[in-house]
Structures are given as C-alpha cells and as structure tokens.
TISE-693089 format. One record per residue: x, z, y of N, C-alpha, C in turn. Coordinates in steps of 0.001 Angstrom, whole numbers, padded with zeros to 6 digits, always signed. Each point is the difference from the previous one (the first is absolute). Layout:
residues N
XZYXZYXZY ...
***
This chain:
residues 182
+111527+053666+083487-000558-001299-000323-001521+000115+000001 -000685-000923+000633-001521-000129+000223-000565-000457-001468 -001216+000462-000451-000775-000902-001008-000464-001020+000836 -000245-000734-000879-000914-001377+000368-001518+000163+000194 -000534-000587+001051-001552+000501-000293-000827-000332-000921 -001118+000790-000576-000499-000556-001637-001783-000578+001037 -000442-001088-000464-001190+000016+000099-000920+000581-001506 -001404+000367+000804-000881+000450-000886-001594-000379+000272 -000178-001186-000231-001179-000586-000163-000549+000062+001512 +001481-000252+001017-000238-001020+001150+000826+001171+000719 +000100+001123-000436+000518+001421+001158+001751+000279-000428 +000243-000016+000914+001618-000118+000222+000285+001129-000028 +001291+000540-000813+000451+001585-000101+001429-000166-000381 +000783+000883+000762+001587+000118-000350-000235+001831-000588 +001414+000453-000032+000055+001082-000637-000522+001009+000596 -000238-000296+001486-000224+001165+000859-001919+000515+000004 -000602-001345-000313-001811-000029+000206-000309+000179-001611 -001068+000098+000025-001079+000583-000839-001367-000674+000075 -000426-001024-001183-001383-000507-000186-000897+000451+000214 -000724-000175+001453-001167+000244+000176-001148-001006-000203 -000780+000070-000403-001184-000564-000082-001443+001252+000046 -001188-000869-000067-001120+000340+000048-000588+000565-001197 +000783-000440-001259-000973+000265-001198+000170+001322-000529 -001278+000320-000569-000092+001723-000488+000723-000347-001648 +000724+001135-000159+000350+000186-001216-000704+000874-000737 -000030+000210-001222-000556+000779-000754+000902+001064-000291 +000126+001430+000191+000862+000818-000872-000408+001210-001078 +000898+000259-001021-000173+000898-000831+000418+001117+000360 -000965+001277-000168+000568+001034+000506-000503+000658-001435 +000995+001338-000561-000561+000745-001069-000537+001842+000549 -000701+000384+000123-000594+001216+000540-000466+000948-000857 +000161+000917-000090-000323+000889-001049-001825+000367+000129 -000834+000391-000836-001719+000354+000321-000237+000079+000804 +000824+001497+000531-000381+000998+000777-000045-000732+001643 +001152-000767+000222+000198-000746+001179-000901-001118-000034 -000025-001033-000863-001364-000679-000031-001233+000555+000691 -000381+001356-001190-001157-000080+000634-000054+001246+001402 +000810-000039+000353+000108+000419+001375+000056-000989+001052 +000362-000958-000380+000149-001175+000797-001580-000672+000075 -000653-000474-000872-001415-000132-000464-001008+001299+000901 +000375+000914-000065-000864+000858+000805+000043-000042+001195 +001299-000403+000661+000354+000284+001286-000726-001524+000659 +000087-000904-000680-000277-001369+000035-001990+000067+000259 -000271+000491-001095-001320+000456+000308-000835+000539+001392 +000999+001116+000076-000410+000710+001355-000175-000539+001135 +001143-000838-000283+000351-000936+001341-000633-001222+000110 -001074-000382-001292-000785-000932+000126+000915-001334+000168 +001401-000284-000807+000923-000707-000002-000146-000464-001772 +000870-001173-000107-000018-000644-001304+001395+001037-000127 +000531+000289-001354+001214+000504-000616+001099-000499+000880 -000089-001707-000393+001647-000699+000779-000199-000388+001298 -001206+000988+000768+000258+000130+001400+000813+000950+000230 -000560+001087-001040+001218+001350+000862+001135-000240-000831 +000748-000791-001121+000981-000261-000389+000781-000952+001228 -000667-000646+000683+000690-001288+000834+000398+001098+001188 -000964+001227+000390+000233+000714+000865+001264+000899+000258 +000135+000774-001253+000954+000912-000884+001299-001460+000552 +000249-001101-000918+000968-000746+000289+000345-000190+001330 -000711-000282+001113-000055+000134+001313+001233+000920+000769 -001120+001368-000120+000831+000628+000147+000807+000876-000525 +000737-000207-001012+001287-000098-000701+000871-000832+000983 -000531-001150+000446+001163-001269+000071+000249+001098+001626 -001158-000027+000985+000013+000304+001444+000802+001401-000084 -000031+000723-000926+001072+001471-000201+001346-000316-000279 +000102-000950-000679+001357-000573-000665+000867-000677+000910 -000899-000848+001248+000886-000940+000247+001032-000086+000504 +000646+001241-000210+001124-000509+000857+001515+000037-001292 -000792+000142-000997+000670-000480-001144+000102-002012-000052 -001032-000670+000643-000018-001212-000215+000626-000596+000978 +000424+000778+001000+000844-000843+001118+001201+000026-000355 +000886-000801+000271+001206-000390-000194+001150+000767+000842 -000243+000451+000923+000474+000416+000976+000137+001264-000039 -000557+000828-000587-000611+001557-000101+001587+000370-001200 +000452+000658+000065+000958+000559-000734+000849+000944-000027 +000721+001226-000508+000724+000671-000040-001310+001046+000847 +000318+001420+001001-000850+000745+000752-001220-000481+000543 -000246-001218-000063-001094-000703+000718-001043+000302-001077 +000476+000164-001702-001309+000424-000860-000126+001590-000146 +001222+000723+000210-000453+001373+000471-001538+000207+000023 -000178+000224+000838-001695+000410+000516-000902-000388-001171 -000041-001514-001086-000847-000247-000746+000106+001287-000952 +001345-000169-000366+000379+000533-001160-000849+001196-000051 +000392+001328+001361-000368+000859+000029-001339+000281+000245 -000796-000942+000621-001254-000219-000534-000653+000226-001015 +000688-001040-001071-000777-000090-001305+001128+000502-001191 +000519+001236+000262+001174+000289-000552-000289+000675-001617 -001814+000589+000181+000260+000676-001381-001174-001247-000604 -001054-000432+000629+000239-001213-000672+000549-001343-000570 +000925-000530+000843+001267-000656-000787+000459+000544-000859 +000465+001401-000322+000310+000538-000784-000421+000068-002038 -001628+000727+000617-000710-000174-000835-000435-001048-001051 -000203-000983+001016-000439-000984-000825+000699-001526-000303 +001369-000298+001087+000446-000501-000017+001358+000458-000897 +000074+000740-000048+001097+001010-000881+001993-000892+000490 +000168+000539+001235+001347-001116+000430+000754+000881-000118 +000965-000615-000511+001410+000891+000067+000966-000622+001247 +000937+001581+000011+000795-000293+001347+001157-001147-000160 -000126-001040-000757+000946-000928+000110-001076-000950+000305 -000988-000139-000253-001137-000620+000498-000245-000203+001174 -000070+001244+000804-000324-000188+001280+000880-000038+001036 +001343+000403-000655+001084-000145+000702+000645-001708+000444 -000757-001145-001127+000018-001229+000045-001090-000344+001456 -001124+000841-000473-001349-000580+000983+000293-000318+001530 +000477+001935-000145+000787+000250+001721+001808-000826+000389 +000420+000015-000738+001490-000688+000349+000312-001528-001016 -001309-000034-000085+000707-001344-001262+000104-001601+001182 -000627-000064+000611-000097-001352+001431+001538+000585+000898 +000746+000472-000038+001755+000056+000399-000994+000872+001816 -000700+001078-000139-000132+000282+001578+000897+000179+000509 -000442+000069+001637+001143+000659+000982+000624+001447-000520 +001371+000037-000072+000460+001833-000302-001225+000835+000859 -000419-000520+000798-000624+001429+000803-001470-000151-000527 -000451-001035-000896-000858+000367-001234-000101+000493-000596 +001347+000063-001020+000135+000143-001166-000244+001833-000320 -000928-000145-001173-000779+001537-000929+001398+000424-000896 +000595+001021+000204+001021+000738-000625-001253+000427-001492 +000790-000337-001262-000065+000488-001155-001070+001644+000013 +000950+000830+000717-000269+001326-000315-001654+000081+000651 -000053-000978+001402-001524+000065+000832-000789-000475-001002 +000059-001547-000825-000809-000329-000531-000602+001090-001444 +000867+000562-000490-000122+001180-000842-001322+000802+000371 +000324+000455+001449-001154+000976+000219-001443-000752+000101 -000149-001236+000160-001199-000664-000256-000478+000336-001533 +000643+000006-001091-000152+000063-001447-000246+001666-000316 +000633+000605+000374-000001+001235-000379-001270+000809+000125 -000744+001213-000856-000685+001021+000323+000057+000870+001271 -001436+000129+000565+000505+000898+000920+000960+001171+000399 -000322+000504-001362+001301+001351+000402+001184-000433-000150 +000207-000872-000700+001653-000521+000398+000162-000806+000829 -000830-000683+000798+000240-000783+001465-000105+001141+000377 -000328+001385+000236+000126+001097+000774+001459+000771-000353 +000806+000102-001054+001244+000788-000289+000268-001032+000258 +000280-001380-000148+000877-000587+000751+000186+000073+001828 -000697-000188+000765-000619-000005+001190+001234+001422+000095 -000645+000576-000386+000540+002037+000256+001316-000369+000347 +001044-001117-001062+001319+000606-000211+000708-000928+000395 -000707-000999+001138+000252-001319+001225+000837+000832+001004 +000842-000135+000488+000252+000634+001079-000776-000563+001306 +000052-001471-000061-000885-000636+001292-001767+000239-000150 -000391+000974-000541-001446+000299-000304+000021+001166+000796 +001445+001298+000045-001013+001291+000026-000372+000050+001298 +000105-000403+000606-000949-000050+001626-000910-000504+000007 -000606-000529-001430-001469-000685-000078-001264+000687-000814 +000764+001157-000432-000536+000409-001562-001748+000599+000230 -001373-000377-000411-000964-000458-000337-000356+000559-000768 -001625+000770+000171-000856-000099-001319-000291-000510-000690 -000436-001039+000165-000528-001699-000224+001361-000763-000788 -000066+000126-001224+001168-000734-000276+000348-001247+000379 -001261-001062-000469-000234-001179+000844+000212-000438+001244 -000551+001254+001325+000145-000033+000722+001760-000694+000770 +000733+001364-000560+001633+000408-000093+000921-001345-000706 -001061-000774-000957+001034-001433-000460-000143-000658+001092 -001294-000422+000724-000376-000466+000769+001015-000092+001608 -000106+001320+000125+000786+000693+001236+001688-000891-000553 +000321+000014-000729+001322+000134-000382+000496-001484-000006 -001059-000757-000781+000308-001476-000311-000400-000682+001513 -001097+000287+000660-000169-000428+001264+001284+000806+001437 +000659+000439-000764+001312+000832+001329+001192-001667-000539 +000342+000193-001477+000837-000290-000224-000053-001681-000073 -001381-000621-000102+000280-001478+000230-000773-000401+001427 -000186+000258+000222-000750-000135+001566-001046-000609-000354 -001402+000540-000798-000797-001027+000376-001217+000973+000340 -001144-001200+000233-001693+001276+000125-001130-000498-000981 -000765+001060-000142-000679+000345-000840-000557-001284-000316 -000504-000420-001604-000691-001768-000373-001701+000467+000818 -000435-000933+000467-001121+000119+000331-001099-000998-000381 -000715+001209-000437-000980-000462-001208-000907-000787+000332 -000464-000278+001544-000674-000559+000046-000281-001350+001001 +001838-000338-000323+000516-001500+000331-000693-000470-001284 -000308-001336+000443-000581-001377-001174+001150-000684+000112 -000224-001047-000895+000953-001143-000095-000942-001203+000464 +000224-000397+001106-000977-001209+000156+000239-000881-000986 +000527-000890-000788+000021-000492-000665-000937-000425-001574 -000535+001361-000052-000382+000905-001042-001262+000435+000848 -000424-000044+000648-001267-000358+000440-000386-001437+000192 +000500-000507+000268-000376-001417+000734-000549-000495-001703 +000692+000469-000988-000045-000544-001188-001341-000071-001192 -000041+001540+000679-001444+000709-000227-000943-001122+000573 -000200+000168+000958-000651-000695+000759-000636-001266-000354 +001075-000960-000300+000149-001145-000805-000895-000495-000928 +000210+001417-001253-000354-000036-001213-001590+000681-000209 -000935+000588+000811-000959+000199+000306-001245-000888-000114 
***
C-alpha cells in the first residue's frame, strides 16, 4: 500500500523523498578540549573561520559515506565501506554485529548480496582474531597473508565479487551542494 503524498510548505513528498530545501540549520555538536582546540588551531592555520572546517569535516564524512545514503547500495555492495573504515566505525561508532547485520541485509538484498553472520563478525573483531579466524577458513588457505587486512580483504573481495571502494569517487550531488551554499 502507497502513502499518500504529504505537502510541506509547497514541496511534495511521499515515503520514498526527503525535504530538501535551501536553509542552513544550526547544529549541536559536544567535543571534548582537546579536539576543540585542535580544531581552532587547524582552523587558524588554514586562515579559515572554525565552522568552515566543521562544514568541511561534514562534507567529507557525507562524500566517504555515501554509499550508505543510497538506497540501492546493500548487502556486499557496502563491503568495501565497511572495510575501509572498519576500525573506525568500530571505535567510535561502537556497532554491534546485530547492528550491522541489519545495515548490510536489513533492505531484503539479492541472496547473492547477502553478508553471512560469521563475515560480518570479522569486520568487529581484533586483528589477531580476524587473523585465527582467517587461519582456520578452509576457503582462505590459498590466500594466507602478512597483512592481516590485506588477507580479509583478499577473502571478502574472492567471496562476494566486488572491487576495491574508491576513495576518490565524489558524489556529485554533494558537490553541487557545496557549491550552492558558498
């Protein structure tokens, strides 16, 4: 069953779109000193106001991320982010594997998407145990690696078919936006 479309102060949206407009919002962010005034220094250097390099930082966050915001992207297709930003997601996002097991299989992907439990695990795990695990794979030992990273890499790119995220695709979208707001 379809929703009905909602207007919003003239802009038409069903369940599928998302309110865009022009206007800047204000947000709260909480930062500890030390990052403040690292941010303040760096801001300095660069002969930038503070919530230039904050708008920047947000930027590219979004242009690293995006393929979290497409709709389409799901199950092995986020592979590559993940392992990207695997010990920072980790760190600071602190996700557990029922968490991300929603992220990657929660939109119903194609089976030949879909992240098996035990794969998404090794995203979470410490290196040396993404390495004793790896060891005691049988479909690994023809891959086995110094580079532990390397060897997830090798393993998750054999077993879902994909290639490496590349860092230095943009999102046009996300420029054009920039652009805009200048």
């Amino acid at each position: 069953m379809s929703l009905p479309a909602i207007t919003h102060k003239g802009l038409a949206l069903n369940e599928n779109e998302h309110l865009l407009d022009d206007k800047k919002h204000i947000v709260s962010i909480r930062l500890n000193n030390s990052d403040r005034i690292a941010v303040r220094s760096m801001a300095a250097r660069l002969f930038v106001r503070e919530s230039e390099l904050y708008r920047f930082a947000v930027y590219h966050l979004l242009n690293r991320l995006h393929k979290l915001h497409e709709d389409t992207c799901v199950g092995s297709d986020l592979l590559p982010l993940f392992i990207e930003f695997k010990d920072e997601l980790n760190t600071h996002l602190g996700l557990k594997k029922h968490q991300l097991f929603k992220i990657f299989n929660g939109k119903n992907p194609d089976p030949e998407k879909f992240v098996s439990m035990a794969d998404i695990e090794l995203l979470l795990l410490p290196q040396h145990a993404v390495r004793q695990r790896l060891q005691q794979m049988s479909e690994t030992a023809g891959q086995r690696r110094v580079d532990t990273n390397a060897w997830l890499l090798e393993y998750l790119k054999e077993k879902y078919h994909f290639s490496v995220y590349d860092a230095d695709a943009e999102l046009p979208l996300l420029d054009s936006l920039v652009l805009e707001n200048r």
